[in-house]
PAZAPA-4460 file (N, C-alpha, C; in steps of 0.05 Angstrom, whole numbers, plus 32768, in hexadecimal, padded with zeros to 4 digits):
% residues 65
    n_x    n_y    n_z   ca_x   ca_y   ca_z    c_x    c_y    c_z   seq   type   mol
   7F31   7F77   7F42   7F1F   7F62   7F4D   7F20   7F64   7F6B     1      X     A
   7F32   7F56   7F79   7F35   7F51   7F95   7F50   7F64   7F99     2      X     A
   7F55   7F6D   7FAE   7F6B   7F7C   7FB4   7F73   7F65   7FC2     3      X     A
   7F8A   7F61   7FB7   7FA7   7F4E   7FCB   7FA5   7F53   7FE4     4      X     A
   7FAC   7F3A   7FF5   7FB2   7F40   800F   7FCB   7F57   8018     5      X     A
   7FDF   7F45   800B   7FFE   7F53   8008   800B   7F5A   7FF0     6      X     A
   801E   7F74   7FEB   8023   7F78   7FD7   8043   7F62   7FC8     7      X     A
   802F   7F5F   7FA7   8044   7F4A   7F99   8060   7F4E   7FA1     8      X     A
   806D   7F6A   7FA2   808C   7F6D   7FA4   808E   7F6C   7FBB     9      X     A
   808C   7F7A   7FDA   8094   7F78   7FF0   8085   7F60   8009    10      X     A
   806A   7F61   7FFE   805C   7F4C   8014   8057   7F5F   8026    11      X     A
   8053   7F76   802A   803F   7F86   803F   8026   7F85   803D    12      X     A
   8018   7F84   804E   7FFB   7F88   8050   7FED   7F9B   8041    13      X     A
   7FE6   7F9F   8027   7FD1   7FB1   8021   7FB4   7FB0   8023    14      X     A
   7FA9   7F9C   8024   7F88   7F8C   8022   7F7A   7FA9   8036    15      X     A
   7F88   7FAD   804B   7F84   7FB8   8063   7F76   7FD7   805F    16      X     A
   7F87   7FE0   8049   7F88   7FF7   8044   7F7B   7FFF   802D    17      X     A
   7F65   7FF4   801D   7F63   7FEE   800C   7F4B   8003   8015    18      X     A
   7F34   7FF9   801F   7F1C   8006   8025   7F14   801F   802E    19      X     A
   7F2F   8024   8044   7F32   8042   8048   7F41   8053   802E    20      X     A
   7F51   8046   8021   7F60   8058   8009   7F3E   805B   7FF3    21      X     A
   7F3B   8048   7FEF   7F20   8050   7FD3   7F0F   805F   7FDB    22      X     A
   7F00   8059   7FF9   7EEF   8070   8004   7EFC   808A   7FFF    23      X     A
   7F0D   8088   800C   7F1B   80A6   8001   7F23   80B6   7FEB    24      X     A
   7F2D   80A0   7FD3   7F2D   80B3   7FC2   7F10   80B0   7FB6    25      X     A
   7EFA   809E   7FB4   7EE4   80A1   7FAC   7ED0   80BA   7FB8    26      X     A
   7EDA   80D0   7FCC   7ECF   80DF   7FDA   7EE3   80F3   7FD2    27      X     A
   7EF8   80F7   7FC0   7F06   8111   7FAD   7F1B   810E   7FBC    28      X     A
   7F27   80FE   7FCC   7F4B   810A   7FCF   7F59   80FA   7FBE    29      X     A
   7F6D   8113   7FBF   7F86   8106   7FAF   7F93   80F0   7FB0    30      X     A
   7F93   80DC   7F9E   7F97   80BD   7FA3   7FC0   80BF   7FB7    31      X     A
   7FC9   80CC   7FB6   7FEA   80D0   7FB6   7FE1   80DC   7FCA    32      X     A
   7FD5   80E8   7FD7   7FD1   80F7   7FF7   7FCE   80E2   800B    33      X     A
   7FB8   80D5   7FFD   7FAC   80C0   800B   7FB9   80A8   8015    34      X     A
   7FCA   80A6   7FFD   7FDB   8082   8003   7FF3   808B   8019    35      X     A
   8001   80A8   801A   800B   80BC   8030   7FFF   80BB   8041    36      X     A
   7FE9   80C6   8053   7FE1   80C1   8065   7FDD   80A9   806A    37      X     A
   7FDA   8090   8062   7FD0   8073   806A   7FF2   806B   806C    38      X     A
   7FFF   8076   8068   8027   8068   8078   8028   805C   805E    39      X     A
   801E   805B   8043   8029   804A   802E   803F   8055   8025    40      X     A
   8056   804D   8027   806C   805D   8019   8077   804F   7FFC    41      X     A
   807B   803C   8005   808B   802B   7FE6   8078   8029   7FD4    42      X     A
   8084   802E   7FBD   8079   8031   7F9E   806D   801B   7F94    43      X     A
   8074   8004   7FA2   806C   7FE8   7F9B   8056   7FE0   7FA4    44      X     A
   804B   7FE9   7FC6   802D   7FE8   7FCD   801B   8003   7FBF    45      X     A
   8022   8018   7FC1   8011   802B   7FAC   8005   8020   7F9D    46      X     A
   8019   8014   7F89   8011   8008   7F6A   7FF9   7FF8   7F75    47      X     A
   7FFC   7FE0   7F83   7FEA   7FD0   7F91   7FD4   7FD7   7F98    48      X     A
   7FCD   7FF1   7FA6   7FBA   8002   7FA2   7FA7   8012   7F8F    49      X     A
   7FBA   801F   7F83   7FAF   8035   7F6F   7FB4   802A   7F57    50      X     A
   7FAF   8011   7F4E   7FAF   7FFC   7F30   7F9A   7FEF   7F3D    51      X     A
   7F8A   7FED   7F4F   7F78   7FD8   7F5F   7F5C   7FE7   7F42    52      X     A
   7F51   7FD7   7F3B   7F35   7FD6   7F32   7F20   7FCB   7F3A    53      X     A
   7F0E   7FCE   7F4C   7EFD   7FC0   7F4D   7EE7   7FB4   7F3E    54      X     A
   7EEA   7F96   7F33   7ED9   7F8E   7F1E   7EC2   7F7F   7F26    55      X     A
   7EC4   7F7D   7F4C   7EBF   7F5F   7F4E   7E94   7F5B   7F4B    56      X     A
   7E8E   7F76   7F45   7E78   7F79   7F3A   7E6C   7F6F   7F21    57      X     A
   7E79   7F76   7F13   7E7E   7F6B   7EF0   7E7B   7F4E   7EEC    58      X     A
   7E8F   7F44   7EFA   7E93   7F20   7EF8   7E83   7F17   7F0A    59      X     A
   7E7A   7F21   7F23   7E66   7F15   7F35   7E4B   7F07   7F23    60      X     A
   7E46   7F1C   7F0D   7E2D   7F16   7EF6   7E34   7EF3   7EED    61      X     A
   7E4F   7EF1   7EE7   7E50   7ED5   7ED7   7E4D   7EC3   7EE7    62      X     A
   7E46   7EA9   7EE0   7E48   7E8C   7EF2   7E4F   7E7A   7EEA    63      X     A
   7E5D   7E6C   7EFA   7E75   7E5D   7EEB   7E6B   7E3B   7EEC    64      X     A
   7E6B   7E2D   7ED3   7E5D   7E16   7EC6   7E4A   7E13   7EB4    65      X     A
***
């Protein structure tokens, strides 16, 4: 849906990094190169990243009442 501001386990900023990581791998690089070059190191913001789905298209359709 929404990408977190900060990640659940450490509280670093991912929101940030969000737009440049999908452009990129939506343009063929390797999702694990990518979160490397952007300084993501811990396994805990990755996840935060590369589990991200964007749905918010899908549910935008419904209205609520």
């Amino acid at each position: 849906m929404i990408i977190p501001v900060r990640c659940f386990s450490c509280g670093a900023p991912v929101s940030a990094l969000y737009e440049k990581y999908s452009e990129r791998v939506r343009k063929g690089e390797d999702a694990g190169k990518v979160l490397d070059s952007l300084g993501v190191k811990r396994y805990c913001c990755r996840r935060m990243l590369i589990s991200q789905v964007d749905l918010i298209k899908h549910v935008a359709k419904f209205k609520r009442g």
